[in-house]
C-alpha positions in Angstrom: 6.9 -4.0 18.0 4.6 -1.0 18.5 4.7 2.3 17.4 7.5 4.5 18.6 6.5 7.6 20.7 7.2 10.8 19.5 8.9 11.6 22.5 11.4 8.8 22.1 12.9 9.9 18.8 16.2 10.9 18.8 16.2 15.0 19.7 17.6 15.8 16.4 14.8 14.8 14.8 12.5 16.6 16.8 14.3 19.4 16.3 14.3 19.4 12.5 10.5 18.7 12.9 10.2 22.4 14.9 12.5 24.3 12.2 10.6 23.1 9.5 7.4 24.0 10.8 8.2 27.4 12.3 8.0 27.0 15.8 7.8 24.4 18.8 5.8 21.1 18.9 3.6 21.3 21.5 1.4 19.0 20.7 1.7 15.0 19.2 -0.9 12.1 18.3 0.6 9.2 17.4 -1.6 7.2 14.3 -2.2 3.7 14.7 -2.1 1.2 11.4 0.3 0.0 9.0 3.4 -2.4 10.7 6.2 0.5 10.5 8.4 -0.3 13.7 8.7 3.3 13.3 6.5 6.9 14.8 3.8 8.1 13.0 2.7 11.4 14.5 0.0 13.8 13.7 1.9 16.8 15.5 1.0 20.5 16.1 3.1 23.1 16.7 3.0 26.5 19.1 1.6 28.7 16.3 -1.2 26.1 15.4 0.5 24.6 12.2 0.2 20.8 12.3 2.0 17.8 10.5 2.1 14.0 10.0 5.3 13.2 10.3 7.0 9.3 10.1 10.6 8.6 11.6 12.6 5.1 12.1 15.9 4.2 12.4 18.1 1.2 11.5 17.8 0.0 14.4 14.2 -0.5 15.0 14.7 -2.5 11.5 17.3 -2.7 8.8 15.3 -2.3 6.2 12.8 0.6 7.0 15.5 3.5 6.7 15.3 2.7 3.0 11.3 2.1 2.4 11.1 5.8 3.9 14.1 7.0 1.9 12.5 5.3 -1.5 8.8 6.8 -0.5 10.4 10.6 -0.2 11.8 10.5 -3.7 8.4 9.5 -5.2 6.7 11.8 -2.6 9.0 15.0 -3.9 7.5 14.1 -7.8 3.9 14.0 -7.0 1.1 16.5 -8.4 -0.3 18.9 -5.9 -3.9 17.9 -7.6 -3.4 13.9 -6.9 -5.2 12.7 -3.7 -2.3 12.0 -1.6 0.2 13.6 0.9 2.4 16.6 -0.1 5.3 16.1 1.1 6.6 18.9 3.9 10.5 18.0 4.2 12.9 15.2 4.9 15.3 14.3 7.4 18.2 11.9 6.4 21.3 11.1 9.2 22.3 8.5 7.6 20.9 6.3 10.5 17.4 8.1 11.4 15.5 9.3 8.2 11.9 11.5 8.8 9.2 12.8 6.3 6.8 15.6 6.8 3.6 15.7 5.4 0.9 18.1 4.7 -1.7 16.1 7.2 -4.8 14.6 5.7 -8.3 15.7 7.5 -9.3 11.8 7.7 -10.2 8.2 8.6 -9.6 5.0 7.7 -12.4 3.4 6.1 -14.6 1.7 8.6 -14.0 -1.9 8.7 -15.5 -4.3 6.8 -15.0 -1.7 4.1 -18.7 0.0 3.0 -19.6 0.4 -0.5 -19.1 3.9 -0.1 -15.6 3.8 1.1 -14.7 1.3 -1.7 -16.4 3.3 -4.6 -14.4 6.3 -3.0 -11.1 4.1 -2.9 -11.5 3.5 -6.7 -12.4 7.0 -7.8 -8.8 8.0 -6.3 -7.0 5.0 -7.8 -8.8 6.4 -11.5 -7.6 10.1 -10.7 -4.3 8.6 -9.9 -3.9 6.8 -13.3 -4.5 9.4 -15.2 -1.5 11.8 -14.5 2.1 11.7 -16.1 4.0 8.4 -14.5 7.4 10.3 -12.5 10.3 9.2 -13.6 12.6 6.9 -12.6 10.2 4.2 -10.9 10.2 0.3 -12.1 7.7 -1.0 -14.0 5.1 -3.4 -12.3 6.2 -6.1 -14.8 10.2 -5.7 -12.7 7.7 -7.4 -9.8 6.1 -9.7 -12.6 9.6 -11.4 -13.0 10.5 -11.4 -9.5 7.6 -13.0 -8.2 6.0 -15.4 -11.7 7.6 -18.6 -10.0 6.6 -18.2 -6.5 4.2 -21.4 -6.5 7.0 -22.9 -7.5 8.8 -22.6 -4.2 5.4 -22.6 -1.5 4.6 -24.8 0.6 0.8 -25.1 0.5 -2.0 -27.7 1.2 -3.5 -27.1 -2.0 -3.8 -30.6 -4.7 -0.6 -30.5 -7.0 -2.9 -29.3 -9.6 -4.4 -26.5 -8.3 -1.0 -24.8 -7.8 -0.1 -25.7 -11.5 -3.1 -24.2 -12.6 -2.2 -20.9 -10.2 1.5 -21.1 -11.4 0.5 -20.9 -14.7 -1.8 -18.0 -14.5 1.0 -16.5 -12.3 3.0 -16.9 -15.6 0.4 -15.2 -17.7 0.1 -12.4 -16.2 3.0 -11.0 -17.5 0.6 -10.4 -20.8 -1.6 -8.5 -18.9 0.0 -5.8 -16.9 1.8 -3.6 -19.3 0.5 0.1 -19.0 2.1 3.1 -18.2 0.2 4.7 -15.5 1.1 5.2 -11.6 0.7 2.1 -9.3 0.8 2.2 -5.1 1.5 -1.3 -5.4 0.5 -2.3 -2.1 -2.9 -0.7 -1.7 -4.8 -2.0 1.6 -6.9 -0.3 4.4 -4.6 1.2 6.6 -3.6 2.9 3.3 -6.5 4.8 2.7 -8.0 7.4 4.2 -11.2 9.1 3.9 -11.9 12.6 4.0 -14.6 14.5 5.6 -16.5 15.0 2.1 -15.9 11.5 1.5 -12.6 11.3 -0.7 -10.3 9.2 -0.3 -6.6 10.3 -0.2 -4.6 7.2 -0.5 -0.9 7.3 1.4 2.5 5.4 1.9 4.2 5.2 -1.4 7.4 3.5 -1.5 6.7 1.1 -3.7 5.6 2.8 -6.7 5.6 1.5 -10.2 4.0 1.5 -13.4 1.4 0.0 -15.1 -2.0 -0.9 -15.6 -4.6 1.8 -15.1 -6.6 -0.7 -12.9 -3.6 -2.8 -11.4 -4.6 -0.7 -7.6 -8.3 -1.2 -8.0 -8.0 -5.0 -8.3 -5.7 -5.2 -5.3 -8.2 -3.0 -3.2 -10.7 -5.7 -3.9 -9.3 -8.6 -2.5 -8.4 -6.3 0.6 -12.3 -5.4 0.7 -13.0 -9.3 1.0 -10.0 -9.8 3.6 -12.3 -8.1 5.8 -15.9 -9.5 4.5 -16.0 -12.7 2.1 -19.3 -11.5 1.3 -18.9 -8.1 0.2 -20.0 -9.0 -3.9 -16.6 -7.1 -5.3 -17.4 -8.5 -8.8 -19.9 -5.5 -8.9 -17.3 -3.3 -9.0 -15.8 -4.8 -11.7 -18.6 -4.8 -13.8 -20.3 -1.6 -12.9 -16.7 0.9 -11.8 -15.2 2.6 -15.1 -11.5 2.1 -13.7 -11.9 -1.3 -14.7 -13.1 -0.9 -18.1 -9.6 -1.0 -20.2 -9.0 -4.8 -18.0 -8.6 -7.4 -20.2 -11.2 -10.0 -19.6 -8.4 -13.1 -18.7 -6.4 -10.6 -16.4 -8.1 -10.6 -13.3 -7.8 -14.2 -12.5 -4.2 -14.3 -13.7 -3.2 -11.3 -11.7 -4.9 -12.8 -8.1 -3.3 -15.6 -8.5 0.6 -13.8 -9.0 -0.3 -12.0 -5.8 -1.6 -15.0 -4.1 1.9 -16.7 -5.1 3.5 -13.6 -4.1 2.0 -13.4 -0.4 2.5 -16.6 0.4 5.6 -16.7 -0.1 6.2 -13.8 1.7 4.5 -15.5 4.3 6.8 -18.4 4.3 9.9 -16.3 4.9 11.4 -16.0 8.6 10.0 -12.5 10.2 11.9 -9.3 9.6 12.9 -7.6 12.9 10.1 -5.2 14.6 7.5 -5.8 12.1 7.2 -9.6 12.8 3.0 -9.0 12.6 3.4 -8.7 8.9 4.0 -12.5 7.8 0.7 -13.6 9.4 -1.5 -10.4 7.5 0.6 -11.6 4.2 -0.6 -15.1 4.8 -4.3 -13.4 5.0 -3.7 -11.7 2.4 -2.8 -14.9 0.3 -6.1 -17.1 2.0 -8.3 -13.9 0.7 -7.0 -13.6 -2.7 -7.3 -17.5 -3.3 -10.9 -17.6 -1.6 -12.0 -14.9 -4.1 -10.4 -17.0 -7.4 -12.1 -20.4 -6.0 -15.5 -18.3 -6.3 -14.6 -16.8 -9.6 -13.5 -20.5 -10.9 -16.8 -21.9 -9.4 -19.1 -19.3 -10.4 -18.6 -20.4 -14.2 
């Protein structure tokens, strides 16, 4: 399903859109990205103030209502210093729910990421971590337990022992990821952008937890190689200070939770309007496990 047109959302929204900006919206440009069956609209209004604004209903899907609802109570607790959207104002029907955000003067990284991009990626994810964790959000280990026994339940065409190997580190990780620092939790391309000077603001933030300082960076990487196999993420490791508090066995045992995790996900019949997500989880899950075969054979 694509993107909803601003001028196809229901008129109330629109209309709480123009009161909370001050005047008319004269002007909309709809942002590509991300598999919201919902809008996402950079808009402008008659005096020159502009927005992003996001807006879906129940039903273009069940489910996305809520994602938005869960991502404006984290959004209303952030820091003005963090490099992320600041949240404008929310509408709520009880059907249709909109956020508006102060917009973001950015790109997405160009694709395959470049160094530069990456390096910038990380810096944010490190100036995330080291603000006070809002309350009220779950703690990355709540996924931990939800998702440990995944390999147990996959089909794959992996050798009986290779998935017992994966299921076990899948199992360790639970060791690793303690912490108590602010995690996106599902940090990918279309969730970055890059600023002008060459920040990087990272957005969409409904599924925020805590933990580990580093749990984002590590999940950037195996995004970075989704797009290049080659692109040597294990210098970043070694050579990015976000990563220095990771324990040395936690890497491998949190790729392979996530590689359980995704394709499983992947496994799962499609959720309405955002059927394009169970194939990019399933790429997700071939990029994760084609970065641990080179870390295994690399020893």
């Amino acid at each position: 399903m694509s993107r909803l047109p601003w001028t196809e959302l229901p008129p109330a929204v629109r209309a709480w859109a123009a009161e909370l900006l001050g005047s008319e919206i004269v002007q909309w440009q709809s942002q590509q990205g991300g598999f919201s069956p919902g809008s996402a609209d950079i808009v402008t209004t008659a005096a020159g103030r502009r927005a992003f604004i996001k807006a879906v209903g129940f039903e273009r899907n069940p489910e996305s209502p809520d994602i938005h609802r869960m991502e404006a109570r984290i959004a209303a607790t952030f820091d003005p210093q963090l490099p992320v959207p600041h949240l404008l104002g929310v509408y709520d029907d009880g059907d249709w729910v909109a956020l508006a955000f102060e917009p973001v003067e950015g790109e997405p990284p160009t694709l395959p990421w470049q160094r530069r991009d990456v390096v910038a990626t990380l810096d944010a994810c490190q100036s995330i971590a080291r603000w006070p964790v809002p309350p009220g959000i779950p703690h990355v280990l709540d996924f931990w337990r939800s998702a440990a026994d995944d390999w147990l339940r996959v089909q794959s065409d992996l050798d009986a022992a290779t998935v017992a190997e994966l299921h076990r580190l899948a199992v360790e990780a639970g060791a690793h990821i303690g912490g108590d620092h602010l995690v996106q939790l599902d940090l990918r391309a279309d969730n970055v952008l890059i600023t002008r000077s060459g920040r990087a603001v990272i957005v969409d933030w409904p599924w925020a937890h805590r933990g580990p300082s580093w749990f984002d960076a590590l999940t950037l990487l195996f995004n970075v190689r989704l797009y290049d196999p080659s692109h040597d993420v294990e210098e970043y490791i070694r050579g990015h200070s976000v990563f220095e508090t990771m324990p040395e066995d936690a890497a491998d045992a949190v790729l392979a939770l996530l590689a359980g995790f995704f394709l499983a996900r992947s496994q799962e019949p499609p959720s309405p309007g955002v059927e394009r997500v169970r194939g990019f989880q399933r790429e997700q899950a071939e990029a994760i496990l084609g970065w641990l075969a080179d870390r295994f054979t690399s020893r």
